[in-house]
C-alpha distance (Angstrom), angle and dihedral (degrees) to the residues before:
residue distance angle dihedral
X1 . . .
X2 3.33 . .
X3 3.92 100.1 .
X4 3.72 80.0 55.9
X5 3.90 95.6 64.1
X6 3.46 88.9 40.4
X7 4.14 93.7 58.8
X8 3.84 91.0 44.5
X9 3.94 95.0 49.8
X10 3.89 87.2 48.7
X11 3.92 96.4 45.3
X12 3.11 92.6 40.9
X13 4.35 90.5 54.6
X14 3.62 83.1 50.7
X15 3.63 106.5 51.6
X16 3.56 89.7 39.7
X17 3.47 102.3 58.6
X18 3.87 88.5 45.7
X19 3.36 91.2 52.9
X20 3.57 93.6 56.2
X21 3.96 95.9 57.8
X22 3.99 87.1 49.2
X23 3.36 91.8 48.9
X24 3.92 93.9 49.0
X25 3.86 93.3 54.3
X26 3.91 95.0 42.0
X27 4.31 86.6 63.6
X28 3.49 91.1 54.7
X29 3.84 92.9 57.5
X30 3.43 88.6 46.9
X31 3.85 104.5 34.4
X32 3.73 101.5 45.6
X33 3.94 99.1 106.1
X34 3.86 86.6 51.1
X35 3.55 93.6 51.0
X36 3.42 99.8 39.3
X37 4.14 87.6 56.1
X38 3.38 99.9 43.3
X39 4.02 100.8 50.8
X40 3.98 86.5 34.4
X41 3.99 92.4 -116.9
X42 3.41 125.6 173.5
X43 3.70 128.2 -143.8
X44 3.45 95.1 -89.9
X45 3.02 104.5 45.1
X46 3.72 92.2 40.3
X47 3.55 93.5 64.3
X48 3.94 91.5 63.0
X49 3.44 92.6 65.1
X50 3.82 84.1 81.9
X51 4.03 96.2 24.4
X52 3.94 88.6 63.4
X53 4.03 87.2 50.8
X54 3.70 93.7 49.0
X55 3.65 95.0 47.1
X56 3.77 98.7 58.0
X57 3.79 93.2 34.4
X58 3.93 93.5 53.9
X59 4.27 86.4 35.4
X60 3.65 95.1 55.3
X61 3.98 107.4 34.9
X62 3.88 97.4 94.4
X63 3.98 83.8 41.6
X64 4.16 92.0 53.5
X65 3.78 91.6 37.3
X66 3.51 101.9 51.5
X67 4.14 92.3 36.0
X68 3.63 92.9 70.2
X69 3.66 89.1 50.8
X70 3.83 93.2 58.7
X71 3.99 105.9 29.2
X72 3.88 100.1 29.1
X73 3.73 134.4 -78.8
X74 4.10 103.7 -113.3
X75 3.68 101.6 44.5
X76 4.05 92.5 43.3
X77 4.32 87.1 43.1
X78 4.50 80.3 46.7
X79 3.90 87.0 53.8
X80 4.19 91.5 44.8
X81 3.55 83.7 57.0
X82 3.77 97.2 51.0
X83 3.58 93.9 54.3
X84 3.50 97.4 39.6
X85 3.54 94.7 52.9
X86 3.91 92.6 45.7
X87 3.40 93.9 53.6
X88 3.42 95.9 47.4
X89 3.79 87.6 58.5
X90 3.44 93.6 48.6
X91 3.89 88.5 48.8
X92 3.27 89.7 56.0
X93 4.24 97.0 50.6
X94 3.29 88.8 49.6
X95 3.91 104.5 135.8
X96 4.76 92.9 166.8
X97 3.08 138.4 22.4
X98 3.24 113.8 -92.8
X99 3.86 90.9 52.7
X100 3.52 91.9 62.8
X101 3.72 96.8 38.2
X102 3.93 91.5 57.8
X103 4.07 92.8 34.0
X104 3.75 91.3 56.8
X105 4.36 93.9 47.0
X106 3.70 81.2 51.4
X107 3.59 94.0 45.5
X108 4.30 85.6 45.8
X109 3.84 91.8 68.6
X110 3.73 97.2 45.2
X111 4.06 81.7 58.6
X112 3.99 89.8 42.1
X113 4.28 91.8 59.0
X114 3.50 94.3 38.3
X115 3.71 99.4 47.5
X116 4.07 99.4 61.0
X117 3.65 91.2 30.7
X118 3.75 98.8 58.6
X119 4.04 86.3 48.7
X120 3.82 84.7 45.7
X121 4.18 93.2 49.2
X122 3.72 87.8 49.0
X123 3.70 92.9 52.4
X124 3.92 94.8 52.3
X125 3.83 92.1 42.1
X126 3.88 98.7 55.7
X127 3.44 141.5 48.0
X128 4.23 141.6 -177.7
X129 3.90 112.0 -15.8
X130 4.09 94.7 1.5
X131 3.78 88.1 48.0
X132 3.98 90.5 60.0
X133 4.28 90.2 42.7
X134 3.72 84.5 51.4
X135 3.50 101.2 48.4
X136 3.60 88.8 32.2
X137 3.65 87.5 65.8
X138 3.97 92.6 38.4
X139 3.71 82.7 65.1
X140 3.30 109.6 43.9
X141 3.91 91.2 44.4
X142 4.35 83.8 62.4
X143 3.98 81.8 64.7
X144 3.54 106.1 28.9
X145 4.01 92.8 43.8
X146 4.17 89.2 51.6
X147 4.01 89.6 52.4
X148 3.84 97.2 46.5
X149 3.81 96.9 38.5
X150 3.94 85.0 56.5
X151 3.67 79.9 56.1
X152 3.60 106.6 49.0
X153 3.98 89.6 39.1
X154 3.71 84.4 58.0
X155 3.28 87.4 58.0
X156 3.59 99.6 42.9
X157 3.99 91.4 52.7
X158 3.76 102.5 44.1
X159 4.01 98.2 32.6
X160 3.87 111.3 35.9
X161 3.67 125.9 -14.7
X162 4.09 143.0 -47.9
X163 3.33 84.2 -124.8
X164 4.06 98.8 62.4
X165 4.00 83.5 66.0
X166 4.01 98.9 62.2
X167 4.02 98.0 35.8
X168 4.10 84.0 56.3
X169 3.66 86.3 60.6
X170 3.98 95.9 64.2
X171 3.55 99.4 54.3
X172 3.98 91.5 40.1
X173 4.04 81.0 52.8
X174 3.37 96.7 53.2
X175 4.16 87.9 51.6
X176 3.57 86.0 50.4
X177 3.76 94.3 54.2
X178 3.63 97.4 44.8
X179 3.63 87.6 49.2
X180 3.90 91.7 48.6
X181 3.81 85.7 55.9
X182 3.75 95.6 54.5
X183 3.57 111.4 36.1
X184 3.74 102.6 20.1
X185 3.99 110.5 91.7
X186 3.89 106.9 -120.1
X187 4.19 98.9 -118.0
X188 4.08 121.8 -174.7
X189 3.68 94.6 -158.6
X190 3.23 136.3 -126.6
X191 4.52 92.1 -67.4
X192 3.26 139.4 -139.0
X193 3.70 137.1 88.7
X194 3.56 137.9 -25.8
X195 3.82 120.0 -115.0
X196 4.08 98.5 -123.2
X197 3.63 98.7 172.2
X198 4.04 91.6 45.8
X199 3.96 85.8 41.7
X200 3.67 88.6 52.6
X201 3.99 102.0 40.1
X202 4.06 94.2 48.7
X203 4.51 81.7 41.0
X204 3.75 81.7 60.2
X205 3.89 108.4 32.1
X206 3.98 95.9 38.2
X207 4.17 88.6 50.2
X208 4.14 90.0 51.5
X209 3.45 95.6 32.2
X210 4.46 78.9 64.1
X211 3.67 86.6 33.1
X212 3.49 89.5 58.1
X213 4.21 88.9 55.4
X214 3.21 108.7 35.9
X215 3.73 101.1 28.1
X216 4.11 129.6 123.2
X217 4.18 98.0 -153.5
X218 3.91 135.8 15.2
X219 4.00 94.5 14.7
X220 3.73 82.9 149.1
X221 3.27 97.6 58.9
X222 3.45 89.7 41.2
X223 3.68 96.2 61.7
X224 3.96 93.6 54.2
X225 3.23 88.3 51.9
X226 3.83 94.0 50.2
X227 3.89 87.8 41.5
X228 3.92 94.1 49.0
X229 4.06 91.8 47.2
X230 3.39 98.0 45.2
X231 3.72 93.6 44.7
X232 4.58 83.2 55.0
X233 4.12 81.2 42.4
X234 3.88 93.5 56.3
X235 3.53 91.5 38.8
X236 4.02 97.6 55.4
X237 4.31 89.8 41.2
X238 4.04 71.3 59.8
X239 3.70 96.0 61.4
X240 3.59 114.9 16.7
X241 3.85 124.5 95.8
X242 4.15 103.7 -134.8
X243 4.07 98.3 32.4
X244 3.98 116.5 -174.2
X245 4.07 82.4 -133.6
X246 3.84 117.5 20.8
X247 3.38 117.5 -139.3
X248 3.73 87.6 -132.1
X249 4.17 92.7 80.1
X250 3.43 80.1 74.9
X251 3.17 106.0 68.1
X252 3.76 101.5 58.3
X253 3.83 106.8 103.5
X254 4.07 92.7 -148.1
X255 4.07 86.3 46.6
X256 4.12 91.7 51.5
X257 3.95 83.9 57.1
X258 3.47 108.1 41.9
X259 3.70 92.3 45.9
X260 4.21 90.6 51.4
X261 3.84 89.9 39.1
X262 3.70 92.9 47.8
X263 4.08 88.0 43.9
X264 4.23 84.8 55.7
X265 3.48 103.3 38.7
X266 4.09 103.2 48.2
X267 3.91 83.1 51.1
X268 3.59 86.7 60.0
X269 3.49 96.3 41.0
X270 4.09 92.9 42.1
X271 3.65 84.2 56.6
X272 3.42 102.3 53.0
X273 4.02 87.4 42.4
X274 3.16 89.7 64.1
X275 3.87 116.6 34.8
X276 3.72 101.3 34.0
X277 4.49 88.2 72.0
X278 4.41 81.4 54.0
X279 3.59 91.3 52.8
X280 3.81 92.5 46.4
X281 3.68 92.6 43.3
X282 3.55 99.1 38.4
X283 4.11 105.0 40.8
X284 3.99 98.9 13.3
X285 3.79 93.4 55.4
X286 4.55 88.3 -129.4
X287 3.53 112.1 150.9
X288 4.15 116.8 -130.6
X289 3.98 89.8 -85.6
X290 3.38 95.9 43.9
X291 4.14 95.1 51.6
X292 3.74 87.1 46.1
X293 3.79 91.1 50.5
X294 3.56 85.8 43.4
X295 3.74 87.6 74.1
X296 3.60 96.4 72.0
X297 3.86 104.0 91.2
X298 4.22 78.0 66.2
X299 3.98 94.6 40.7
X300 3.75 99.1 51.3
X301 4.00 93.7 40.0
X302 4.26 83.9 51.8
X303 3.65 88.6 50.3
X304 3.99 97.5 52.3
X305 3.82 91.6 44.1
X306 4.11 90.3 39.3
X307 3.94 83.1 65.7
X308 4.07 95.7 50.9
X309 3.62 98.5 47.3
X310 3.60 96.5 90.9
X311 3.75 90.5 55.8
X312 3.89 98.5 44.0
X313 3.23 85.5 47.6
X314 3.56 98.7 64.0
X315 4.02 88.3 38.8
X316 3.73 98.4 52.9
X317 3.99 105.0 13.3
X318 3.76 122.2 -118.9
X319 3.81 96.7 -85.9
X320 3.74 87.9 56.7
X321 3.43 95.8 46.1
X322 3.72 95.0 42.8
X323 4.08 89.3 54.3
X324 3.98 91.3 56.6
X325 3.50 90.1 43.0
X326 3.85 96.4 51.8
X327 3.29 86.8 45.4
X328 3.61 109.5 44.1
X329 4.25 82.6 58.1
X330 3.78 91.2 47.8
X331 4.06 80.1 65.4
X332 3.51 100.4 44.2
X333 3.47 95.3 50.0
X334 4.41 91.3 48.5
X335 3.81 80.0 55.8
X336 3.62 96.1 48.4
X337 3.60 92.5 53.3
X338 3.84 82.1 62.3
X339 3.81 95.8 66.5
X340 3.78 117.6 110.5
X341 3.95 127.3 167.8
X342 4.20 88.5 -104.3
X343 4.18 81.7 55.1
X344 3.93 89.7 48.3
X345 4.18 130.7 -165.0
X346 3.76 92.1 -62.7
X347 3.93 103.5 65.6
X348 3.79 97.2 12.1
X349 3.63 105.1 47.6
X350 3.69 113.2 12.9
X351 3.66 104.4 40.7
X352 3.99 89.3 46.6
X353 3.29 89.9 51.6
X354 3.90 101.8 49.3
X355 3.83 80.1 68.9
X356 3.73 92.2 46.5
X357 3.40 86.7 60.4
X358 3.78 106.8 46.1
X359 4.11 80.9 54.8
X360 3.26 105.5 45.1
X361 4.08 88.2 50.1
X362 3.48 95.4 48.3
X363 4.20 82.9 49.2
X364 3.23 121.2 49.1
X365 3.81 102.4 46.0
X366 4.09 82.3 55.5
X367 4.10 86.3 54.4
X368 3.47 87.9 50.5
X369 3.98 94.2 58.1
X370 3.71 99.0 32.5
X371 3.87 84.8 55.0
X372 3.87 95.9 53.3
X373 3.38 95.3 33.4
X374 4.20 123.4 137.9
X375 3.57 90.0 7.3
X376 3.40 128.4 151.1
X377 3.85 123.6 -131.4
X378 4.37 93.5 -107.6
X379 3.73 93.2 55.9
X380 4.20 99.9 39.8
X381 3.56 96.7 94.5
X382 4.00 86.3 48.2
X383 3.67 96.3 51.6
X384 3.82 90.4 43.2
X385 3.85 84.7 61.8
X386 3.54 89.5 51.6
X387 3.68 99.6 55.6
X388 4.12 88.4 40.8
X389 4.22 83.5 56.8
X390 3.76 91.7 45.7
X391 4.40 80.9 46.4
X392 4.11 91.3 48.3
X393 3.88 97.3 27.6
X394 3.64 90.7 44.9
X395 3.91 94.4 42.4
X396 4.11 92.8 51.6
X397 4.20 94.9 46.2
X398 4.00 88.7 48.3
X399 3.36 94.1 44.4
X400 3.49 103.5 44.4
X401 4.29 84.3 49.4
X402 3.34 98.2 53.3
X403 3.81 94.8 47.3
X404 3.62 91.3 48.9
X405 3.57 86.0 48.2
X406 3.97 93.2 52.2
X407 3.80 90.1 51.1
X408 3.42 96.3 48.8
X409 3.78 91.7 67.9
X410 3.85 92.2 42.1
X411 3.33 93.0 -82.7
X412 4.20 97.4 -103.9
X413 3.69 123.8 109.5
X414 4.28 95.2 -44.6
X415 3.63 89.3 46.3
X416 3.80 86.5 52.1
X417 3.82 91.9 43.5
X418 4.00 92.6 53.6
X419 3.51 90.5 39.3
X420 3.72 95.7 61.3
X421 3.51 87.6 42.2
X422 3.81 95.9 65.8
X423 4.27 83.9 50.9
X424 3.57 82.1 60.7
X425 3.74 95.9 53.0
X426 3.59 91.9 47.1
X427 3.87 92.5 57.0
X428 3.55 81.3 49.7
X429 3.43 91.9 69.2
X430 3.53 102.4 39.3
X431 3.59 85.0 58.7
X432 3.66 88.3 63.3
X433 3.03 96.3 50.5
X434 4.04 94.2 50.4
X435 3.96 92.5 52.2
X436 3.78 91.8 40.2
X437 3.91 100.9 45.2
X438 3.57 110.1 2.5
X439 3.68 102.7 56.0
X440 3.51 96.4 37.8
X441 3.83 93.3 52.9
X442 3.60 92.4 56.1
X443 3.37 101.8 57.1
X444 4.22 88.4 42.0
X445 3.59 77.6 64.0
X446 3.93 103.9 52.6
């Protein structure tokens, strides 16, 4: 009885505090006009409200990841918290922009150590069939939490206040903490030193390498610069003794897969996140609560299959179940691409993405264990961070495609249509590269 308390307590820390960074990006996409009138913003500078979060986040992953590793995971997942909560209380003061701007990069590396260290925690605590449950959930709470959050910021924007979203994060931080404290087993990590030039190279390469996406001037030159310092980054992991990511999780056939099918598919998915509420808002006439509650045919579906994965799992293996899940999203997103406003929400959206959803839960907790996979407890918190770059990394690129992509074709209905499109090719691929690495690997490893 007791060991059962003591797994709820602990999943419940980790799904928690991974909820809270979904939730924090899901306001922005809903709360932008809001923000953008009440601190007088302009477009430009508008957009760095999220820029500045997606910079630190993708800068300090490998950082956060590999930390926990070396100095312990709860008291380096306590200090996550401490900045994450701060700067969402900041984030929420904000009264210019600059203030929000800076509050929101602060807020970005709170999310970048808690991210790979929650995946790391949940990778010490369990083992066997719980390990699977956990992760399982882990998974299933990346989909799940993006649907709701679009929700809930829906209701924050049209109903009360942007703000309401980012003050609910400091007292649900302090929980978190105080939870941390009593359930989470006080670790020292495995020692040693801290890899400065490695921290510093991926600092600089992952931050341009963002830049480089998401950008307004110089992306250019911000992609040499990410090439050239992530080129000196790899080359130092290479030959230093206590790397912040070992080479060596990248030699792991199942790893090499899930980490380029995870890169694919969240671009997709990021995509679709994020321009499927426009094209309800903008051609369907739905308000911002109504295209966030519009997201429920996909939510509820997630949740049912969320609960099964476990057992499929053990039935069909996670390469098998990763392939149908890829796959069955690669088809609900060609469908998608269908949907005009003669075809309406009904056929075009929320049958598509009833099928969206039954793939992308029988995905991404699959990801999540092929990207952790055969690793040994000193480099967990390292290949967490991986697999939360690959999430973040993957997330910007796809999105940053697919909105080109929309724009392109004026970015109405067609540019929607061929937009969706390209999320299809990109699952595509990352079903390629879960029949040609993935499920190969795991049976290498049997």
């Amino acid at each position: 009885m007791a060991q059962r308390k003591r797994f709820d307590w602990i999943l419940l820390v980790i799904l928690m505090s991974y909820f809270m960074i979904l939730l924090d990006n899901s306001i922005i996409f809903t709360g932008t006009v809001k923000i953008a009138h009440d601190l007088a913003l302009n477009q430009a500078t508008l957009s760095w409200v999220s820029s500045a979060y997606s910079l630190t986040f993708g800068g300090f992953l490998l950082l956060g990841g590999r930390a926990g590793d070396l100095f312990g995971r709860r008291r380096v997942f306590q200090l996550g918290l401490i900045i994450f909560g701060l700067g969402s209380l900041l984030v929420g003061l904000a009264v210019n922009a600059p203030m929000i701007i800076a509050a929101r990069a602060f807020q970005g590396i709170g999310s970048a150590i808690l991210a790979p260290t929650t995946l790391a925690i949940l990778m010490d605590t369990y083992e066997g069939a719980e390990r699977v449950k956990a992760i399982a959930y882990y998974g299933a709470m990346a989909g799940i939490g993006a649907s709701v959050s679009l929700v809930i910021g829906g209701v924050f924007a049209s109903l009360l206040t942007w703000r309401v979203g980012f003050f609910m994060n400091v007292p649900i931080s302090i929980w978190m903490f105080y939870l941390a404290v009593k359930h989470l087993q006080l670790d020292h990590g495995q020692g040693g030193r801290l890899d400065w030039w490695g921290t510093l190279s991926s600092l600089v390469g992952m931050s341009a390498l963002v830049y480089s996406i998401i950008g307004n001037q110089a992306r250019l030159l911000a992609l040499i610069v990410a090439v050239i310092s992530l080129a000196g980054f790899i080359y130092q992991e290479r030959r230093t003794a206590q790397p912040i990511m070992p080479l060596r999780l990248f030699v792991d056939r199942e790893r090499i897969g899930a980490y380029i099918g995870r890169f694919l598919y969240l671009g997709a998915m990021m995509g679709f996140w994020f321009i499927t509420p426009q094209l309800m808002q903008n051609q369907l006439g739905f308000s911002a609560l109504m295209a966030g509650v519009a997201f429920f045919p996909l939510t509820i579906v997630n949740f049912i299959v969320a609960l099964q994965v476990a057992r499929l799992t053990a039935k069909w293996g996670n390469g098998g179940l990763l392939v149908a899940g890829i796959a069955l999203t690669a088809v609900g997103m060609l469908w998608l691409s269908g949907c005009t406003s003669s075809v309406g929400y009904w056929w075009g959206i929320a049958a598509p993405m009833v099928v969206i959803g039954i793939g992308q839960g029988f995905s991404l907790s699959p990801f999540t264990a092929a990207g952790v996979a055969h690793t040994q407890g000193t480099d967990a918190g390292a290949a967490s961070g991986v697999v939360n770059v690959m999430h973040q990394i993957g997330g910007s690129v796809g999105l940053s495609i697919l909105v080109t992509t929309q724009d392109l074709f004026g970015g109405h209905v067609e540019g929607f249509q061929h937009a969706i499109l390209v999320g299809a090719g990109l699952l595509l691929v990352a079903l390629v590269a879960a029949v040609v690495l993935i499920v190969p690997g795991e049976r290498q490893s049997k």
